[in-house]
PyMOL Python script that loads the backbone (N, CA, C, O; Angstrom):
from pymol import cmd

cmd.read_pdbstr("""\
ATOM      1  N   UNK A   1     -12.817 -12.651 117.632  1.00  0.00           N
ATOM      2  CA  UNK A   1     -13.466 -12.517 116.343  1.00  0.00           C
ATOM      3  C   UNK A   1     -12.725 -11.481 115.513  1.00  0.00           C
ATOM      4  O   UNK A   1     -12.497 -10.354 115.953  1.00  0.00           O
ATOM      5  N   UNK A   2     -12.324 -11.920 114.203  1.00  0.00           N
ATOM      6  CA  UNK A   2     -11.846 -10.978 113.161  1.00  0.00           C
ATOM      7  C   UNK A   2     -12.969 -10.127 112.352  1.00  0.00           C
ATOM      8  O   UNK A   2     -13.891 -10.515 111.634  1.00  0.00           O
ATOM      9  N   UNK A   3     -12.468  -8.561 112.810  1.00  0.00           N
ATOM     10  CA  UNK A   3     -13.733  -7.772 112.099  1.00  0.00           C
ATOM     11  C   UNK A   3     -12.610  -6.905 111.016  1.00  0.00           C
ATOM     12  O   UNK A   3     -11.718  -6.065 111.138  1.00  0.00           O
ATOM     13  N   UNK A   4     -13.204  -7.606 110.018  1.00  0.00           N
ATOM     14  CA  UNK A   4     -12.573  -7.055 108.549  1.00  0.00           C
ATOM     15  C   UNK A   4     -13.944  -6.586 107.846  1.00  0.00           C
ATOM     16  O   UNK A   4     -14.938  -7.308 107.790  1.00  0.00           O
ATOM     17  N   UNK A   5     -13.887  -5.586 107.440  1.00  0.00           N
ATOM     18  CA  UNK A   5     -14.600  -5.130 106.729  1.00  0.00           C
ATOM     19  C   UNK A   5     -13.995  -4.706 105.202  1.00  0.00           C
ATOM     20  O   UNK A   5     -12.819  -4.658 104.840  1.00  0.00           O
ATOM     21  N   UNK A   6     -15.183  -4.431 104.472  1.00  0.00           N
ATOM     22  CA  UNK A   6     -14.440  -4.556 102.827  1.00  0.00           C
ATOM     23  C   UNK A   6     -14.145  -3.231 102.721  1.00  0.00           C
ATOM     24  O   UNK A   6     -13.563  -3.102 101.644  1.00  0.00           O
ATOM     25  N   UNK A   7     -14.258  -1.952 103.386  1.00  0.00           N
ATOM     26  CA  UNK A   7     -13.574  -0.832 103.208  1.00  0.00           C
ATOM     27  C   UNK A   7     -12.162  -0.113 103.787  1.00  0.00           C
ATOM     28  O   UNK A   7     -11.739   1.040 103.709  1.00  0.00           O
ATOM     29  N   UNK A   8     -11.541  -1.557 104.515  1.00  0.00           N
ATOM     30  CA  UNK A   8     -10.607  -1.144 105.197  1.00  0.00           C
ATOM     31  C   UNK A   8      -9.742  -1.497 104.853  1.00  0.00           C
ATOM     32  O   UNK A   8      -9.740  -2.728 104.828  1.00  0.00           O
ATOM     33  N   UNK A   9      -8.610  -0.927 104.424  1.00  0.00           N
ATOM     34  CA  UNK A   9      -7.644  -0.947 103.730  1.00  0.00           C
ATOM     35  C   UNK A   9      -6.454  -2.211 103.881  1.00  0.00           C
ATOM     36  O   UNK A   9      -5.730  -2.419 104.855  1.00  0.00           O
ATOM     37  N   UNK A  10      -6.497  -2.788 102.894  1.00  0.00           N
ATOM     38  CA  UNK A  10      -5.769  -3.921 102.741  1.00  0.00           C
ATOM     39  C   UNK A  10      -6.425  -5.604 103.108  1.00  0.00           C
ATOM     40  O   UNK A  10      -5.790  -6.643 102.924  1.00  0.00           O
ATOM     41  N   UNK A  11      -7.827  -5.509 103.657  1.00  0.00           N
ATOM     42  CA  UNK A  11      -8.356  -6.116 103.958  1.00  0.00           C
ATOM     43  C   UNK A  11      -8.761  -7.656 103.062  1.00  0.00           C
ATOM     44  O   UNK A  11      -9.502  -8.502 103.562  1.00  0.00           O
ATOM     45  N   UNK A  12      -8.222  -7.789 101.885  1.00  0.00           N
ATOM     46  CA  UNK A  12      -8.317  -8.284 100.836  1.00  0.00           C
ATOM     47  C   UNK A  12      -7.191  -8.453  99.915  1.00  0.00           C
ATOM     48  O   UNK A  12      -6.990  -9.154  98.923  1.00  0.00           O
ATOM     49  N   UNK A  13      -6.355  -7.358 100.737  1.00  0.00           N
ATOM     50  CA  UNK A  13      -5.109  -7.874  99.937  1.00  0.00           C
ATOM     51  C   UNK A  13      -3.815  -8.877  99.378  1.00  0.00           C
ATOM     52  O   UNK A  13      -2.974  -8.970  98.483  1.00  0.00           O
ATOM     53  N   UNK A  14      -4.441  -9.693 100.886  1.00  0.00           N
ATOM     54  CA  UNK A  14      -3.708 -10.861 100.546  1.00  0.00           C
ATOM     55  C   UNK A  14      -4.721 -12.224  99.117  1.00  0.00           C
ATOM     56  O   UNK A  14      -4.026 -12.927  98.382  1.00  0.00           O
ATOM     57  N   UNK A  15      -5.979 -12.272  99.063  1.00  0.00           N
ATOM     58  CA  UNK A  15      -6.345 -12.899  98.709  1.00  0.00           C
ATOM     59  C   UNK A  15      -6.104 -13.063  97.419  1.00  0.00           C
ATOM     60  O   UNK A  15      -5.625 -12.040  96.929  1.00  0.00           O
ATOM     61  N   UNK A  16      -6.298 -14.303  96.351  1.00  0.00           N
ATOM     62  CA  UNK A  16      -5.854 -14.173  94.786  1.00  0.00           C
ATOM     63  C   UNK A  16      -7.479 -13.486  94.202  1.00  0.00           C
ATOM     64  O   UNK A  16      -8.484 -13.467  94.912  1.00  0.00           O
ATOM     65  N   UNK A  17      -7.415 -12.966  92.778  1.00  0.00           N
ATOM     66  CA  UNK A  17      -8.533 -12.563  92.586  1.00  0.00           C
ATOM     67  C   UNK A  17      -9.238 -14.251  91.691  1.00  0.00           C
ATOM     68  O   UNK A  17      -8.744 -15.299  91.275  1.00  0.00           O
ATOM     69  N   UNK A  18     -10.116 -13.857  91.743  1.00  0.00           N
ATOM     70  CA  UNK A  18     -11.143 -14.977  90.858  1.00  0.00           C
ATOM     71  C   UNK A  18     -11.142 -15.052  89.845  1.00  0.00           C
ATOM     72  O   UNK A  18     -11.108 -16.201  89.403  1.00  0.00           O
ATOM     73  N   UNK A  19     -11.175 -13.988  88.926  1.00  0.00           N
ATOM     74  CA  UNK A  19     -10.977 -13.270  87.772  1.00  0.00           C
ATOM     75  C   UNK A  19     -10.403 -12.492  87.387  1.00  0.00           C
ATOM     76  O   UNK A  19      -9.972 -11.545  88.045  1.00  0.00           O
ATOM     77  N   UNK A  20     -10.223 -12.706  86.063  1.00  0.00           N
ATOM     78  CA  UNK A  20      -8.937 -11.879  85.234  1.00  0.00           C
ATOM     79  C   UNK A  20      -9.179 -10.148  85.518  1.00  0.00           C
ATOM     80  O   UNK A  20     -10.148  -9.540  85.063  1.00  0.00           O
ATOM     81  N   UNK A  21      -8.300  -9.635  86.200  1.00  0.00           N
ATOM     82  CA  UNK A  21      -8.437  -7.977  86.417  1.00  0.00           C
ATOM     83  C   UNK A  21      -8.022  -7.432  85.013  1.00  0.00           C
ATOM     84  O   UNK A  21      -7.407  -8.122  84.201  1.00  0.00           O
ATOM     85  N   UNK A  22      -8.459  -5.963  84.759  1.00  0.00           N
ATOM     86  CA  UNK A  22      -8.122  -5.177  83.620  1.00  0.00           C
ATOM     87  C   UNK A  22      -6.960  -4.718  84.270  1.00  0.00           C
ATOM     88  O   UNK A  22      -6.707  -4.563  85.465  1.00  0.00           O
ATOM     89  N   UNK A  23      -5.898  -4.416  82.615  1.00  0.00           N
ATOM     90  CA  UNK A  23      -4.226  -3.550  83.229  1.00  0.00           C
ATOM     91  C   UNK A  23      -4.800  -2.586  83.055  1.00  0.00           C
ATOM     92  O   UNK A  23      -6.002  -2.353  83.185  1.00  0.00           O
ATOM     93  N   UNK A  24      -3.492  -1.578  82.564  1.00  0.00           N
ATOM     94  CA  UNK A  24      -3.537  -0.002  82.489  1.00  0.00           C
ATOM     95  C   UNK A  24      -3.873   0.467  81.211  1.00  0.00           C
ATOM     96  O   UNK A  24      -3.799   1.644  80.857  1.00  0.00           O
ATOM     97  N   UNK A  25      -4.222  -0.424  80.567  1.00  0.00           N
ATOM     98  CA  UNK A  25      -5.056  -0.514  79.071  1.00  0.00           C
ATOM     99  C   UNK A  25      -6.696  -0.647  78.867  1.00  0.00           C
ATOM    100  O   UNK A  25      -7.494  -0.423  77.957  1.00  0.00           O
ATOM    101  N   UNK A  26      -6.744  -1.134  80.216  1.00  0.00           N
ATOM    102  CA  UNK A  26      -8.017  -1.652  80.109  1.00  0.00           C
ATOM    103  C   UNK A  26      -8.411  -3.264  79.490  1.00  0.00           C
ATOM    104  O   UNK A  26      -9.517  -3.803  79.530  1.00  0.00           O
ATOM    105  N   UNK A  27      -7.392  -3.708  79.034  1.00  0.00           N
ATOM    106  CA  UNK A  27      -6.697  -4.779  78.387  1.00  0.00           C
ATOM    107  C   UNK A  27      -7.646  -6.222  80.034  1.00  0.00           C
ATOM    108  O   UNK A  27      -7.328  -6.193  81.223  1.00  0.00           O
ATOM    109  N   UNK A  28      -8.632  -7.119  79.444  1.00  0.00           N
ATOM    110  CA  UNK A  28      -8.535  -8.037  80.161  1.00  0.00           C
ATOM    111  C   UNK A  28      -7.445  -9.138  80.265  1.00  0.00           C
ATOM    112  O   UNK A  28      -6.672  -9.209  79.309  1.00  0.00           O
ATOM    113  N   UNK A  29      -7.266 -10.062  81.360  1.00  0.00           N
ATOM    114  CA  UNK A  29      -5.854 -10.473  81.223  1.00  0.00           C
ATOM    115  C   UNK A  29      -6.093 -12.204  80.106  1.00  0.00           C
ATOM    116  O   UNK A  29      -7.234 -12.523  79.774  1.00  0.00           O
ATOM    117  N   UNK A  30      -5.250 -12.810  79.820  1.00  0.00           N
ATOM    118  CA  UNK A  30      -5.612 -14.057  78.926  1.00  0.00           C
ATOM    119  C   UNK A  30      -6.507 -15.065  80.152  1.00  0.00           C
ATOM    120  O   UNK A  30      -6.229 -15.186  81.345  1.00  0.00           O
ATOM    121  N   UNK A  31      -7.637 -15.700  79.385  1.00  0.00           N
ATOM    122  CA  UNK A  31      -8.283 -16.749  80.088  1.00  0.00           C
ATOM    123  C   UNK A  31      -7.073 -18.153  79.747  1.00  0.00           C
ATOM    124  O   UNK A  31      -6.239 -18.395  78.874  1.00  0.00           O
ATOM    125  N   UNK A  32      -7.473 -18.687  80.738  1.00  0.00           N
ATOM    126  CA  UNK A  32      -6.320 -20.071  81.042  1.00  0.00           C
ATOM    127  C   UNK A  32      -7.540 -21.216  80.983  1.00  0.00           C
ATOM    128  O   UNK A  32      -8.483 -21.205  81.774  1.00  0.00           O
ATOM    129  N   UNK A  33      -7.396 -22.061  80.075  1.00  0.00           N
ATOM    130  CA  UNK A  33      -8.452 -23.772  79.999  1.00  0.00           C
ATOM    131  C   UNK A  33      -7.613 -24.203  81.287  1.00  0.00           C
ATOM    132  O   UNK A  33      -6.384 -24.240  81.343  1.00  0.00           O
ATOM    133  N   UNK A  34      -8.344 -24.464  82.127  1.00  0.00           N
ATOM    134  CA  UNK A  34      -7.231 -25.400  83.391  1.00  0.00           C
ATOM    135  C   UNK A  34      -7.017 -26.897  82.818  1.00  0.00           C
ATOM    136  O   UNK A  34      -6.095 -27.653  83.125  1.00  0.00           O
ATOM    137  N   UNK A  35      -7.798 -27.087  82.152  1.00  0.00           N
ATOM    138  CA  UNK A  35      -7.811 -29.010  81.289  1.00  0.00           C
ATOM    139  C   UNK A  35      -6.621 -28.695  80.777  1.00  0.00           C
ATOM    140  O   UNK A  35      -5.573 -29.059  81.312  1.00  0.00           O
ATOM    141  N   UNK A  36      -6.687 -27.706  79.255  1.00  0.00           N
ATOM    142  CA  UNK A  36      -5.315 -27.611  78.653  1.00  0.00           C
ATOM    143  C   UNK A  36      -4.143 -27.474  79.206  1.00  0.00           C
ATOM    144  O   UNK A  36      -3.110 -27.924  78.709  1.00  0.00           O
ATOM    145  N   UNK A  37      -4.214 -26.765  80.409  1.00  0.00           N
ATOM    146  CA  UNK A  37      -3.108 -26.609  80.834  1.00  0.00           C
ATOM    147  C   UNK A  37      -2.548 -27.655  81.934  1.00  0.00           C
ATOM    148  O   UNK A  37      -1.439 -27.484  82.441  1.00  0.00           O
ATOM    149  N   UNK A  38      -3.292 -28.630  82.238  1.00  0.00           N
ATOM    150  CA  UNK A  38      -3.551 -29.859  82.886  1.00  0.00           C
ATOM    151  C   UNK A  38      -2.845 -30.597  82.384  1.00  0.00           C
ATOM    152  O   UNK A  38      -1.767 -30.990  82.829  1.00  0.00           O
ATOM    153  N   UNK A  39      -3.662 -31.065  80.782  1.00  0.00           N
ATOM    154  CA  UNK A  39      -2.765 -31.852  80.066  1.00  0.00           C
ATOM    155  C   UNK A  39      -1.974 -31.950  79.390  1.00  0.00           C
ATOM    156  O   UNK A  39      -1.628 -32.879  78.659  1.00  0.00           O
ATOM    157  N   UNK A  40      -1.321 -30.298  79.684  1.00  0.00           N
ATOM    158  CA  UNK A  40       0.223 -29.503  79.122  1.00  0.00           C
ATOM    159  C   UNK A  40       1.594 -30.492  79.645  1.00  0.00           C
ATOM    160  O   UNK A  40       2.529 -31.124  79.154  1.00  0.00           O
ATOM    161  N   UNK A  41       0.800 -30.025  81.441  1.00  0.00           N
ATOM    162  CA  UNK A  41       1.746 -30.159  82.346  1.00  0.00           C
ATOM    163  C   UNK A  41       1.800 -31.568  82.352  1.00  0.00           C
ATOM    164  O   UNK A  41       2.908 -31.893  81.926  1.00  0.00           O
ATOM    165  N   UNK A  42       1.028 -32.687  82.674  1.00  0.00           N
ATOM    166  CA  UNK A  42       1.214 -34.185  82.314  1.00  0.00           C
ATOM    167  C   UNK A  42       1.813 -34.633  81.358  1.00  0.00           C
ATOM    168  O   UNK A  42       2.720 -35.461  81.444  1.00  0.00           O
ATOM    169  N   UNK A  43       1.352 -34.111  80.250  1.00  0.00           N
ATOM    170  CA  UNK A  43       2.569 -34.891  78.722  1.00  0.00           C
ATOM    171  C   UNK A  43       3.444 -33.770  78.875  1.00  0.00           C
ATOM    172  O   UNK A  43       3.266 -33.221  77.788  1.00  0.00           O
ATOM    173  N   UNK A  44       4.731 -32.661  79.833  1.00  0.00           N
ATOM    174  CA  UNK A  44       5.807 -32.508  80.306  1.00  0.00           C
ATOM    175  C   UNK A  44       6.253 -33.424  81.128  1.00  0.00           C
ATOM    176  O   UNK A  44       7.299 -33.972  80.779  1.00  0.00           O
ATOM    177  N   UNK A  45       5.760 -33.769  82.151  1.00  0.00           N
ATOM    178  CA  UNK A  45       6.416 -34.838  83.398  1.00  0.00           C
ATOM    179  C   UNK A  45       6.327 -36.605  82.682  1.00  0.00           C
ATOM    180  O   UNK A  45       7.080 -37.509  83.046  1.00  0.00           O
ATOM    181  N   UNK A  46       5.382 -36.732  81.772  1.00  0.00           N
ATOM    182  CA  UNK A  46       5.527 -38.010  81.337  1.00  0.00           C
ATOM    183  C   UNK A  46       6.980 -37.865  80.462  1.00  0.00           C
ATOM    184  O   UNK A  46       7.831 -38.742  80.611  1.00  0.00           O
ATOM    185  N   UNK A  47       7.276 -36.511  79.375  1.00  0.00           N
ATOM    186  CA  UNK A  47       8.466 -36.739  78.743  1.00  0.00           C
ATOM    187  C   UNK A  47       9.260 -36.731  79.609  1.00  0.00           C
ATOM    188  O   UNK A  47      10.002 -37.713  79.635  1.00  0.00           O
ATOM    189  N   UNK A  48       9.438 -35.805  80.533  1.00  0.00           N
ATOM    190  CA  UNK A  48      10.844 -36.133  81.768  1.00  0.00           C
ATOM    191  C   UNK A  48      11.017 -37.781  82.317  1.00  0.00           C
ATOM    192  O   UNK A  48      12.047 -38.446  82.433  1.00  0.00           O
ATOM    193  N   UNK A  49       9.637 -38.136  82.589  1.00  0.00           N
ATOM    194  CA  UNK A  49      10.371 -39.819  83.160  1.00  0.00           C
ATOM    195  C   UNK A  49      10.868 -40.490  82.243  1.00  0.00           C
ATOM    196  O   UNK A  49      11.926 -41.091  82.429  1.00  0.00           O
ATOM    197  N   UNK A  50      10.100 -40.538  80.856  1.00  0.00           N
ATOM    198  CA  UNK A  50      10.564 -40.746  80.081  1.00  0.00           C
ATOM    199  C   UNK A  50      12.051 -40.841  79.774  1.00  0.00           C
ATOM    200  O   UNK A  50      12.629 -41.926  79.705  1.00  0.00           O
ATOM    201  N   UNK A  51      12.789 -39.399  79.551  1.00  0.00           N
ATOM    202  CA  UNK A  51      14.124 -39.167  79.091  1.00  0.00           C
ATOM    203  C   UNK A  51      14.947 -39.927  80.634  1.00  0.00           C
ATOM    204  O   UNK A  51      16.156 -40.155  80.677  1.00  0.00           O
ATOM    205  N   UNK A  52      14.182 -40.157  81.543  1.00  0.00           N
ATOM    206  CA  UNK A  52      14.541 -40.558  82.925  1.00  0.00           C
ATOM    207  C   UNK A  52      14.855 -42.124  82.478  1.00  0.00           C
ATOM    208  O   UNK A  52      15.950 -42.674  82.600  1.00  0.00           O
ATOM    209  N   UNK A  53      13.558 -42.765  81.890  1.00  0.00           N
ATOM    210  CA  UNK A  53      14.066 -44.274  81.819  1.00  0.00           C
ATOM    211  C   UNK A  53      14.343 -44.682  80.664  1.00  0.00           C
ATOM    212  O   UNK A  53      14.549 -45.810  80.216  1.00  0.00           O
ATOM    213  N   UNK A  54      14.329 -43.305  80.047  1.00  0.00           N
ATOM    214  CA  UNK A  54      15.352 -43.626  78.668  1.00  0.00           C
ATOM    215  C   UNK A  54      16.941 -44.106  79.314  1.00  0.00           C
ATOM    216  O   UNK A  54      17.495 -45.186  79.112  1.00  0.00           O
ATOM    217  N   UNK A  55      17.416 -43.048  80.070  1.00  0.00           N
ATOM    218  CA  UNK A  55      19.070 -43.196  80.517  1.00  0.00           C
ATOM    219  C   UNK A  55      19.232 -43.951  81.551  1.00  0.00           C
ATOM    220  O   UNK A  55      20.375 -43.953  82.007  1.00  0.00           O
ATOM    221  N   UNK A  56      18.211 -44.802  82.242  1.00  0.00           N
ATOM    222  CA  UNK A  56      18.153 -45.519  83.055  1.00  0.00           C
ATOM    223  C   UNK A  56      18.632 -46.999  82.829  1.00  0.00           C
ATOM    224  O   UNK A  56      19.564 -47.669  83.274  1.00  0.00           O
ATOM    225  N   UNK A  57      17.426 -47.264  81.803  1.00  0.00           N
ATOM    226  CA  UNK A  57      17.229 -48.897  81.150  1.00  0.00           C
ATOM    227  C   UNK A  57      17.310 -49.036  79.248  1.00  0.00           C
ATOM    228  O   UNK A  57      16.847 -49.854  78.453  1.00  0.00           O
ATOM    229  N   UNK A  58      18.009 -47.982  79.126  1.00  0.00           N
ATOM    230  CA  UNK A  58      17.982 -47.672  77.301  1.00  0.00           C
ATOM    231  C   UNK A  58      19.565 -48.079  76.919  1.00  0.00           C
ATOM    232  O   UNK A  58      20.468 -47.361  76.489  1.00  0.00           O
ATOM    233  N   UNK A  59      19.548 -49.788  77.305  1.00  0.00           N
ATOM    234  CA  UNK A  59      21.264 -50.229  77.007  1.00  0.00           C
ATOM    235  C   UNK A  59      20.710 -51.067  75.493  1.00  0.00           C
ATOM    236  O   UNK A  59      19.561 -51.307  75.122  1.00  0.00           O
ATOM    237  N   UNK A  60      21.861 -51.336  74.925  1.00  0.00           N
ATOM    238  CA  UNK A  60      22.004 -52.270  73.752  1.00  0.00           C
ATOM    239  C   UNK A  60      21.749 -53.362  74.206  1.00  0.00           C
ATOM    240  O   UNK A  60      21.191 -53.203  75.292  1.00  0.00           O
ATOM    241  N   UNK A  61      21.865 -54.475  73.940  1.00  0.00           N
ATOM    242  CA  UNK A  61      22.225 -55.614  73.775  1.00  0.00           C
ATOM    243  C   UNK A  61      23.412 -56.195  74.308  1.00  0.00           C
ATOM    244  O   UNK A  61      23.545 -57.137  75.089  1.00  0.00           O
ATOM    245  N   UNK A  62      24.237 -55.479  73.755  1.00  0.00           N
ATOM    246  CA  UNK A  62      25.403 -55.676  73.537  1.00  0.00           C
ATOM    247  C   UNK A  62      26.510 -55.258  74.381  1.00  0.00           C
ATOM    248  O   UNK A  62      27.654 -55.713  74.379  1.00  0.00           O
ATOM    249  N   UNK A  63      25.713 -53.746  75.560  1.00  0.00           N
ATOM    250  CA  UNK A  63      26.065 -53.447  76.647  1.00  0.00           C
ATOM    251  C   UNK A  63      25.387 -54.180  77.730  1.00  0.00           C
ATOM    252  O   UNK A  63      25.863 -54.059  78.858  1.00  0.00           O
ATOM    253  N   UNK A  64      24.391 -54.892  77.568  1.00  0.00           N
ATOM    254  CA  UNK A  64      23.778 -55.817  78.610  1.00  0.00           C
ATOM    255  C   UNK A  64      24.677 -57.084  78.740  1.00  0.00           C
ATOM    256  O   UNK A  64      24.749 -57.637  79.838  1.00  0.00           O
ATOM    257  N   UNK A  65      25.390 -57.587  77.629  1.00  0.00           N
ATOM    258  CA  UNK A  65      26.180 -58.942  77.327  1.00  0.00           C
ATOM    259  C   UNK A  65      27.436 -58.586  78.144  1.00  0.00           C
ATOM    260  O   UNK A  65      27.827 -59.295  79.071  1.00  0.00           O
ATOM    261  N   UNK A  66      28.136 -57.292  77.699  1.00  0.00           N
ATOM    262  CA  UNK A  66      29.438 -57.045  78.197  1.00  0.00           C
ATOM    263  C   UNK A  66      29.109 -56.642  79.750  1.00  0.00           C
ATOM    264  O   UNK A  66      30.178 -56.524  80.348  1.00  0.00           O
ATOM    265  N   UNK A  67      27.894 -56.370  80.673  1.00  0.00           N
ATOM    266  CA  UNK A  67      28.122 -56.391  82.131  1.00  0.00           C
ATOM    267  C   UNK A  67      28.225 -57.551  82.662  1.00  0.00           C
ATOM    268  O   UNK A  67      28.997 -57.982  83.519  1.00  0.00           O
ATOM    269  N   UNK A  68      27.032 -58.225  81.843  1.00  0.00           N
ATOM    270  CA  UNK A  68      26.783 -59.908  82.383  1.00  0.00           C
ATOM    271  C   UNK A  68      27.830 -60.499  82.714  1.00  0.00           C
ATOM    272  O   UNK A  68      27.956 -61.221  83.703  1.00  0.00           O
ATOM    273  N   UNK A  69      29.108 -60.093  81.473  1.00  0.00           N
ATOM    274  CA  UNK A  69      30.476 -60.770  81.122  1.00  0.00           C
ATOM    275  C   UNK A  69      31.490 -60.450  82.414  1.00  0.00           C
ATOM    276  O   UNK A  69      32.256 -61.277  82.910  1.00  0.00           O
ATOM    277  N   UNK A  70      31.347 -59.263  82.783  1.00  0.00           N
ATOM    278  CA  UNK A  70      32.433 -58.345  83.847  1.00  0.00           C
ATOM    279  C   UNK A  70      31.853 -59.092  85.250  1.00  0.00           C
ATOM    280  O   UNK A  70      32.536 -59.540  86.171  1.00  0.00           O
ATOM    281  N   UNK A  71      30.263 -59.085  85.115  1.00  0.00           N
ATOM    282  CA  UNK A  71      30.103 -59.603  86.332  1.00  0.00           C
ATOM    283  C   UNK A  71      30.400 -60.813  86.779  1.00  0.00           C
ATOM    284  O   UNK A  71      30.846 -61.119  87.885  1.00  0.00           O
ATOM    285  N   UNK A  72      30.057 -61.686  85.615  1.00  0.00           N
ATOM    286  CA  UNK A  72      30.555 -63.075  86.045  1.00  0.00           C
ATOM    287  C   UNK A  72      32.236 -63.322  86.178  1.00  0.00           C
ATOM    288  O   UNK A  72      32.711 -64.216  86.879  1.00  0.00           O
ATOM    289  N   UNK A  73      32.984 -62.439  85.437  1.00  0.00           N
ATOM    290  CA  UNK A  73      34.296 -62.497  85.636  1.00  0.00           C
ATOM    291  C   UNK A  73      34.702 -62.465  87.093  1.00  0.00           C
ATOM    292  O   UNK A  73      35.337 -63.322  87.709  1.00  0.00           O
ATOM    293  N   UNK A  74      34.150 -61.158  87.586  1.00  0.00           N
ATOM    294  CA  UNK A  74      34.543 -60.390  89.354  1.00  0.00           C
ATOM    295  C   UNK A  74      34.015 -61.658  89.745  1.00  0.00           C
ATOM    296  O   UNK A  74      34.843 -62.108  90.536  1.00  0.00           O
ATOM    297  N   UNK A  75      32.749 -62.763  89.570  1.00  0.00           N
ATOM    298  CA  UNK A  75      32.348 -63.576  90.730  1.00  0.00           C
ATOM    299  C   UNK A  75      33.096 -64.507  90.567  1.00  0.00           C
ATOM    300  O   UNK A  75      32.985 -65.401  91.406  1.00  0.00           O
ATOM    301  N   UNK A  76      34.197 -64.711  89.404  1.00  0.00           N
ATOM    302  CA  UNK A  76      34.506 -66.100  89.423  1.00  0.00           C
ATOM    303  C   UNK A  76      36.211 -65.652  89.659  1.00  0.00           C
ATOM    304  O   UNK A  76      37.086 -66.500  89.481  1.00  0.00           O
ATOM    305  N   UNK A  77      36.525 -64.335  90.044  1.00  0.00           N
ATOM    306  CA  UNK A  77      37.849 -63.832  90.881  1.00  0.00           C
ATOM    307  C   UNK A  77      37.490 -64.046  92.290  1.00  0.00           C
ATOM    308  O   UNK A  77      38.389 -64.250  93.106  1.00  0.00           O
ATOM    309  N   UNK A  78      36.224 -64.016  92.659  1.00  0.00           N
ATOM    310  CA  UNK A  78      36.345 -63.720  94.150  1.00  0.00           C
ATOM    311  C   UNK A  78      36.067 -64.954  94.265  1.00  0.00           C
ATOM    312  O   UNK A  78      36.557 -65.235  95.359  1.00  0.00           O
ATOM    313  N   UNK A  79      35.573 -65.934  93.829  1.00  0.00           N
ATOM    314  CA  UNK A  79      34.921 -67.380  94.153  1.00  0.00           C
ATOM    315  C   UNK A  79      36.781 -67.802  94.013  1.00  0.00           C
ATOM    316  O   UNK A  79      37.026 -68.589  94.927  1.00  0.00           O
ATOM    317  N   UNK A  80      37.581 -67.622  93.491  1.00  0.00           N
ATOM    318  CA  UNK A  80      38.953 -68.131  93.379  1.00  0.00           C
ATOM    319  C   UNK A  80      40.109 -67.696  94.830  1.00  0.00           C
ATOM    320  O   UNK A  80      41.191 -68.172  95.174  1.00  0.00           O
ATOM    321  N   UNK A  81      39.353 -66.722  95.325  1.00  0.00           N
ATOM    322  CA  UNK A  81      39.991 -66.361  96.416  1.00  0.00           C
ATOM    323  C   UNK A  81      39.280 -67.236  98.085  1.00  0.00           C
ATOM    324  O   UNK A  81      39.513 -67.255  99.293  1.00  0.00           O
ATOM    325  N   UNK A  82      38.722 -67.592  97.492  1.00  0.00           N
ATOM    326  CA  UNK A  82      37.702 -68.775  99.215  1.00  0.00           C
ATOM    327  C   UNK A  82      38.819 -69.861  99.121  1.00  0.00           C
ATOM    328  O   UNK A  82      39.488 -70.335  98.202  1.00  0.00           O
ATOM    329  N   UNK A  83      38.718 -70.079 100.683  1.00  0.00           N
ATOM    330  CA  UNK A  83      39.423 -71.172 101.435  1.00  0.00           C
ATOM    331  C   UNK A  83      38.427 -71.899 101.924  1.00  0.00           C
ATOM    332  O   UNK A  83      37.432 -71.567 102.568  1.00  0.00           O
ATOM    333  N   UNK A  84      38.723 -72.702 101.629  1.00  0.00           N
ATOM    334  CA  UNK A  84      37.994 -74.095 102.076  1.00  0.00           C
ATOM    335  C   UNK A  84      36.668 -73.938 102.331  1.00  0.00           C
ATOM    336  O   UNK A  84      36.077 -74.433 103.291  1.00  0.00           O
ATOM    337  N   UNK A  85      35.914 -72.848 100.978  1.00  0.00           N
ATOM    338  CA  UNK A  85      34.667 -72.631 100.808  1.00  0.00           C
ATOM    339  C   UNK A  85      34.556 -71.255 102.527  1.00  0.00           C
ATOM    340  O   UNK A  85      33.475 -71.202 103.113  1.00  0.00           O
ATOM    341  N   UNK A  86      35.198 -70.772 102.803  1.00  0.00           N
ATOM    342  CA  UNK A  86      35.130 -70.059 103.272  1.00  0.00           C
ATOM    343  C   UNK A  86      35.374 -68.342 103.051  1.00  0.00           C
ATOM    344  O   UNK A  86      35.999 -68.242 101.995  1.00  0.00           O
ATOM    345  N   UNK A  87      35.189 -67.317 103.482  1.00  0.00           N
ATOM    346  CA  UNK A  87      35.967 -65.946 102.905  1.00  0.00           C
ATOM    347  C   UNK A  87      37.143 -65.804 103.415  1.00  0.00           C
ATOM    348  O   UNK A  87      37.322 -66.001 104.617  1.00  0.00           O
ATOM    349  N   UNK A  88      38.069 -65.463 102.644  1.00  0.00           N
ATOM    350  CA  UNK A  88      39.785 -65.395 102.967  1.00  0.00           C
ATOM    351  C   UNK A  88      39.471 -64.537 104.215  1.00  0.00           C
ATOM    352  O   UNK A  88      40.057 -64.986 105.200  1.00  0.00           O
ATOM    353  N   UNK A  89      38.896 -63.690 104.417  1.00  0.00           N
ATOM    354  CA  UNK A  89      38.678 -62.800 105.022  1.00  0.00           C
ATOM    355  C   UNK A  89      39.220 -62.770 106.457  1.00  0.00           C
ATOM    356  O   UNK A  89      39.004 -61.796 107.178  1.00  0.00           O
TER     357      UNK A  89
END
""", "prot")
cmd.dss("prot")
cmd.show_as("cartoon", "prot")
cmd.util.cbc("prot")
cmd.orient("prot")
């Protein structure tokens, strides 16, 4: 059994407090909305995926045409290299 008592030094020191402590002003510290700051942090990580599938899937047109183009080129180099419908290989 752990016997901690509240006058023994350090006994509490690891724990966070509950409430905002006064500084050396006497100054209470700022209250935090946990919602606001909830839905701070959500519309941050939605703009990150965002800028994520911005550079992911954010091609032209026109860069979608010219892979299509490269790709079918490479398949119709390597389809030119089969033997007798086989891989040269």
């Amino acid at each position: 059994m752990n016997n901690i008592t509240p006058d023994a030094p350090d006994a509490f020191a690891q724990a966070a407090p509950i409430f905002p402590l006064p500084d050396e002003e006497g100054n209470m510290g700022d209250l935090v909305n946990l919602k606001r700051f909830k839905k701070r942090s959500d519309r941050e990580q939605a703009a990150k995926q965002a800028d994520t599938n911005r550079a992911r899937f954010g091609r032209t047109k026109s860069e979608r045409t010219l892979d299509d183009l490269r790709a079918s080129r490479a398949n119709k180099l390597l389809d030119q290299h089969h033997i007798d419908g086989e891989d040269a290989s």
